[in-house]
matplotlib code that plots the C-alpha trace (Angstrom):
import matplotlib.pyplot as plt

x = [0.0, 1.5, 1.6, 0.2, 3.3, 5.5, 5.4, 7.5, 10.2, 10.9, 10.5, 12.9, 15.7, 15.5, 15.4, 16.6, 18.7, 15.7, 14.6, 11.4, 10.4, 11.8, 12.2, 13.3, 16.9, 16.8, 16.3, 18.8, 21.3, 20.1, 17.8, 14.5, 17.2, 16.2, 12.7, 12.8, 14.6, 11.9, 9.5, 10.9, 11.0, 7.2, 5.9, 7.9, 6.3, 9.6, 8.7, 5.7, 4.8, 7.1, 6.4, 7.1, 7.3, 6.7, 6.0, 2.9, 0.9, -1.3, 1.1, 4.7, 4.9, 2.4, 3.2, 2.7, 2.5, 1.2, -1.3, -0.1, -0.4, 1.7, 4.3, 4.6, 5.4, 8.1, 9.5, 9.1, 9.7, 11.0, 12.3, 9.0, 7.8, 10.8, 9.3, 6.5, 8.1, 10.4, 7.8, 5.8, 8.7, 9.8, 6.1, 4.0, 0.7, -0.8, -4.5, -7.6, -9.1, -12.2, -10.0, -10.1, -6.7, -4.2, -6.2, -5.7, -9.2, -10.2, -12.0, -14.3, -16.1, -19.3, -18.8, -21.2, -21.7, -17.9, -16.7, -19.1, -17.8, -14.2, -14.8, -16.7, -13.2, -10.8, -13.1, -13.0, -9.2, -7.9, -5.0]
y = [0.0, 3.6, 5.8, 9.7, 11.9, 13.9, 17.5, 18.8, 20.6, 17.6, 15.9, 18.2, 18.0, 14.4, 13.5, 16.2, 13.6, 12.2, 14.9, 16.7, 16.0, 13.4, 13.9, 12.4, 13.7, 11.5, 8.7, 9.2, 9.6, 6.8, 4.5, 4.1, 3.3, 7.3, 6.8, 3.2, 4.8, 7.4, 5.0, 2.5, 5.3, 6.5, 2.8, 3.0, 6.7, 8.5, 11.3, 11.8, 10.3, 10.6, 13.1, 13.1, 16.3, 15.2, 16.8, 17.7, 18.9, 21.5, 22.8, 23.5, 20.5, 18.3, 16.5, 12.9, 10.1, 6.7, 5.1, 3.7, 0.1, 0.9, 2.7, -0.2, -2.2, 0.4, -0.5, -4.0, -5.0, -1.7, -3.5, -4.9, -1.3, 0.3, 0.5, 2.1, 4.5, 5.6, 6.6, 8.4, 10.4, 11.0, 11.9, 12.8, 13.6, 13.7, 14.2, 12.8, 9.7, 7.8, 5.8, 2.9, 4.1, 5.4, 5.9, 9.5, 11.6, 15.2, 15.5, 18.4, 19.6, 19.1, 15.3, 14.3, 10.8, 10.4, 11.4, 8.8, 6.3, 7.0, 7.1, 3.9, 2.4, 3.9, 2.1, -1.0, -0.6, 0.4, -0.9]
z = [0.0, -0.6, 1.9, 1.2, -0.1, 2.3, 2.5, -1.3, 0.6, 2.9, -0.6, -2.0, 0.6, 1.2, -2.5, -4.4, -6.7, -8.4, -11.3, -10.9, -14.0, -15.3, -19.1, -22.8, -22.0, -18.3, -20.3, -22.9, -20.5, -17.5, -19.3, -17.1, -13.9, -12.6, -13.2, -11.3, -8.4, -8.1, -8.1, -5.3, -3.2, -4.2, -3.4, -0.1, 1.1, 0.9, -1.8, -4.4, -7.5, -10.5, -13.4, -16.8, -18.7, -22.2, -25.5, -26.7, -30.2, -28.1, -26.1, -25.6, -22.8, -20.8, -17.9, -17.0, -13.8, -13.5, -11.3, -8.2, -10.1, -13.0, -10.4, -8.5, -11.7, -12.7, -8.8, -9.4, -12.9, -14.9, -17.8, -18.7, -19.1, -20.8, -24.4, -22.9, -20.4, -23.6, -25.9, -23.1, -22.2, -25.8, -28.2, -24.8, -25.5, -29.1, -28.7, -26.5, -27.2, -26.0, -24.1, -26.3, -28.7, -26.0, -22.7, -22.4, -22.5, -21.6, -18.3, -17.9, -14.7, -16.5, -17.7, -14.6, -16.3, -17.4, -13.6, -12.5, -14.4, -13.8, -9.9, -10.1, -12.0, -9.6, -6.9, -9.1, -9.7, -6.4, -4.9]

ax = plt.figure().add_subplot(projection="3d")
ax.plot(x, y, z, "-o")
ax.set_aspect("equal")
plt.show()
């Protein structure tokens, strides 16, 4: 179970070696092994969630983190999500879906149904 984060500037002293946000020139550089790090210490309560800053079509960046299920994978098993984690990090976000294509889809304050839905997953999905 993750714990809720600690306070950013305890974050930020404690952990200031892991990039905040990690990026497409991290992973040149380190491979996913930064990313990994990050997200041992997330799944152990030491520091909040990892974000990605990637590029975007709409936008001159967007930024990026993973449920706590897919960030305990990255702690557990990164190299199974490499490909993945790379082409996140490098082509970020290219346009809003139903869900269906890439899983990325614009939430509005008025989508009653659709935030129904979604909190009826997250209950479904929960750790």
């Amino acid at each position: 179970m993750v714990k809720p984060p600690i306070d950013l500037r305890d974050h930020l002293k404690r952990f200031g070696n892991h990039p905040l946000p990690h990026t497409a020139e991290s992973f040149q550089l380190h491979g996913i092994r930064l990313f990994h790090e990050h997200a041992v210490d997330y799944v152990h309560g030491n520091c909040y969630p990892p974000i990605v800053r990637a590029p975007s079509l709409n936008a001159e960046c967007v930024h990026i983190t993973f449920s706590n299920g897919l960030l305990y994978r990255f702690a557990t098993d990164p190299l199974s999500l490499e490909k993945a984690y790379e082409v996140s990090v490098k082509y970020g976000f290219r346009g809003y879906s139903r869900g269906g294509n890439n899983g990325i889809f614009l939430l509005r304050k008025g989508d009653g149904l659709l935030i129904d839905s979604l909190r009826n997953l997250m209950a479904r999905m929960s750790d």
